[in-house]
C-alpha positions as CSV (number, residue, x, y, z in Angstrom):
1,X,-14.4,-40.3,43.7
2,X,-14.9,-38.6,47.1
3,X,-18.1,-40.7,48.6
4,X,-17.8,-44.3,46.5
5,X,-15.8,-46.0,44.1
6,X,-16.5,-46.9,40.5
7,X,-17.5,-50.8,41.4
8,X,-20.1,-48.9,43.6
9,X,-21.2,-46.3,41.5
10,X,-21.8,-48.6,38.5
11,X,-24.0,-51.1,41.1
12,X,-26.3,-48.2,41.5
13,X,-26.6,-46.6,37.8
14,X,-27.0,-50.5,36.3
15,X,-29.1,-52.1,39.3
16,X,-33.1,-52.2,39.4
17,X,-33.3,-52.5,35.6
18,X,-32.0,-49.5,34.3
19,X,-31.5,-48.8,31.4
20,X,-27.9,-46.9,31.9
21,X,-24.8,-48.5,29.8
22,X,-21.7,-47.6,31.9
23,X,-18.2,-47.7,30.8
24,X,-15.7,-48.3,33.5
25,X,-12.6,-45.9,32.8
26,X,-9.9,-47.1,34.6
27,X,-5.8,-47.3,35.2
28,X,-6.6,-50.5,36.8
29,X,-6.0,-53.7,34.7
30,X,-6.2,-56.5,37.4
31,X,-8.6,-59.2,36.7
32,X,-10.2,-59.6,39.8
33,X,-11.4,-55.5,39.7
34,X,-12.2,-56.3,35.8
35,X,-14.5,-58.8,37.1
36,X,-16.1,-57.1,40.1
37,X,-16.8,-54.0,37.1
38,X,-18.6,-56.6,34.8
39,X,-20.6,-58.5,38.1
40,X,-21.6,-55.0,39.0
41,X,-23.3,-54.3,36.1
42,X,-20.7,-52.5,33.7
43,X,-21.0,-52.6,30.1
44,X,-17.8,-51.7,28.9
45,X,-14.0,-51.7,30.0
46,X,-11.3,-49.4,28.9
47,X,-7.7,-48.6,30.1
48,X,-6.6,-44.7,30.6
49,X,-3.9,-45.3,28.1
50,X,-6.4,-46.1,25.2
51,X,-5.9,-43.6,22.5
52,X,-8.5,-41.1,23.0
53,X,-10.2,-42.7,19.3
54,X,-10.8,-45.9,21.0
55,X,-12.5,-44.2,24.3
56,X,-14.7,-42.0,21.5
57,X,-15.8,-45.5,19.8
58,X,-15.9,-47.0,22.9
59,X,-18.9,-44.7,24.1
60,X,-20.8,-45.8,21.0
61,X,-20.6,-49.2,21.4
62,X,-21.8,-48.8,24.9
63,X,-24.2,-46.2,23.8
64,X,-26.0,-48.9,21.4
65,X,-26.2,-51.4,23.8
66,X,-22.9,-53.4,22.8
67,X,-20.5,-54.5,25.3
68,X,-16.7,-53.8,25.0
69,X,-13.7,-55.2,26.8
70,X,-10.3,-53.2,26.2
71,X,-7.8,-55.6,24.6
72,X,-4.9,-55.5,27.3
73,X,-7.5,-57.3,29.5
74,X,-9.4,-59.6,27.4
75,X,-6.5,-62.4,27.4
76,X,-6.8,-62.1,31.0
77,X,-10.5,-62.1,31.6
78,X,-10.4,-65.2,28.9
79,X,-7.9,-67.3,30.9
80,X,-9.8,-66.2,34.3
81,X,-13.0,-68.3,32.2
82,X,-10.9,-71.4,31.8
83,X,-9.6,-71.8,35.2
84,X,-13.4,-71.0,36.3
85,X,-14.9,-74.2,38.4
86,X,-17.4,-76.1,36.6
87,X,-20.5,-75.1,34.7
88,X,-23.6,-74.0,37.1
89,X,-26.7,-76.2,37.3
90,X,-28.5,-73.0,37.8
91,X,-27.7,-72.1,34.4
92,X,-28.0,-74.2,32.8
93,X,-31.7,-75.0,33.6
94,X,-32.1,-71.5,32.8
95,X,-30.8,-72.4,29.1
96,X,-34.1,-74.8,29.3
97,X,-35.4,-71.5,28.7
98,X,-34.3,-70.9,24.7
99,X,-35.3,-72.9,22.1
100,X,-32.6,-74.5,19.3
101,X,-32.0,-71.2,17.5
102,X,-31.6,-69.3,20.4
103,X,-29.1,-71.7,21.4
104,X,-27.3,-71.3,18.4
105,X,-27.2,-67.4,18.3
106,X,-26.2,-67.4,21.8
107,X,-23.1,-69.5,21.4
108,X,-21.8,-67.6,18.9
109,X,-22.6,-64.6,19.9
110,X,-20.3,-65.8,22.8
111,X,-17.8,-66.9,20.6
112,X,-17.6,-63.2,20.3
113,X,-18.9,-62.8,16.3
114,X,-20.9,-59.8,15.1
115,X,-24.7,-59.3,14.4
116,X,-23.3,-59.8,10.9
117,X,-21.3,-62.4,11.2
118,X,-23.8,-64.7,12.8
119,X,-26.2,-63.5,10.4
120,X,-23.8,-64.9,7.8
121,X,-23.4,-68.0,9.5
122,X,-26.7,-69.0,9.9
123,X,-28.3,-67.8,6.8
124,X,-30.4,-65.3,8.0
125,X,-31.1,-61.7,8.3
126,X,-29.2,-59.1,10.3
127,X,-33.3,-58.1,12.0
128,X,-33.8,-61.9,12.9
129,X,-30.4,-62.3,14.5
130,X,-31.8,-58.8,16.4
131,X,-34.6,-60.6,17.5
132,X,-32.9,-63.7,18.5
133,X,-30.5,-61.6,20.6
134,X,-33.6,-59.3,22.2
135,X,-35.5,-62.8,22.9
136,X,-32.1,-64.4,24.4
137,X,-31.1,-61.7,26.8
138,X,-34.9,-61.2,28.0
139,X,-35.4,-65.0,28.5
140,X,-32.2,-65.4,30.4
141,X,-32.3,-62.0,32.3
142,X,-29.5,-60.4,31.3
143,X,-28.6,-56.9,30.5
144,X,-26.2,-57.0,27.3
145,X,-24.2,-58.7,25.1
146,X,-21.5,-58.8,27.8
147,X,-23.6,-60.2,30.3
148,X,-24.7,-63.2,27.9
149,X,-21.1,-64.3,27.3
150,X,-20.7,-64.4,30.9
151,X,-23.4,-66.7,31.1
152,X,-22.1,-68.5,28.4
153,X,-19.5,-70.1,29.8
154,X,-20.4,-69.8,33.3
155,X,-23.2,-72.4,32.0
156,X,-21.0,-74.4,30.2
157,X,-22.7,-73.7,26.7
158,X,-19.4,-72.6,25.3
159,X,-15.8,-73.9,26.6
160,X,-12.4,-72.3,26.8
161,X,-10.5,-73.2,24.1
162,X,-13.1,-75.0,21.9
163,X,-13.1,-74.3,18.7
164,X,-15.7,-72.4,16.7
């Protein structure tokens, strides 16, 4: 890109609460630009050497507001987490913010389980655990489901390595 890179062109289409979803492209795998994509406000993550089905579904789930990580980095980006310092005091007054349920949604929505799935698991309609999710990312100020399980364990609501 001639005038900025990637990192800086996703800062300005996700910044001042737009509603863009971008999806980050890339050749490069290395953790640290992984996480400087996701800080700047990137929605999705996918190596040039997908197979061109996985970039197609790839736009969807950014398209609809999910948040996608490409597999050859998520082991990486996972063992970044559990050398990260200490949960944030910050955050975890901002937690203070969701009630029980919300709680509940939002770890296992960082535990990386479906609408469905946590539906399922808490006995409860697909539209509730919608609404639980809306509530959750509005309450904490966050832009997707990405963003959440960032939070997640940069709070300390959810641990590397703890079971779920």
């Amino acid at each position: 890109m001639p005038e900025l890179d990637g990192l800086e062109a996703t800062r300005r289409l996700a910044g001042d609460g737009s509603a863009t979803r971008v999806l980050i492209l890339t050749t490069f795998g290395l953790n640290e630009y992984v996480y400087e994509a996701l800080q700047a406000g990137a929605s999705g993550f996918l190596l040039k050497d997908s197979p061109a089905e996985d970039f197609l579904s790839g736009v969807r789930v950014v398209a609809r507001g999910d948040a996608l990580l490409d597999p050859a980095v998520t082991r990486a980006v996972i063992e970044g987490y559990a050398r990260k310092p200490p949960k944030r005091d910050d955050l975890v007054r901002k937690l203070e913010r969701l009630t029980a349920r919300e709680r509940e949604v939002l770890e296992l929505l960082a535990r990386g389980l479906s609408n469905g799935e946590i539906a399922r698991e808490l006995v409860v309609s697909d539209g509730t655990v919608k609404t639980h999710v809306a509530r959750v990312l509005q309450k904490l100020d966050l832009r997707d489901r990405v963003q959440a399980v960032i939070f997640s364990y940069e709070s300390g609501l959810v641990e590397p390595g703890a079971g779920g």
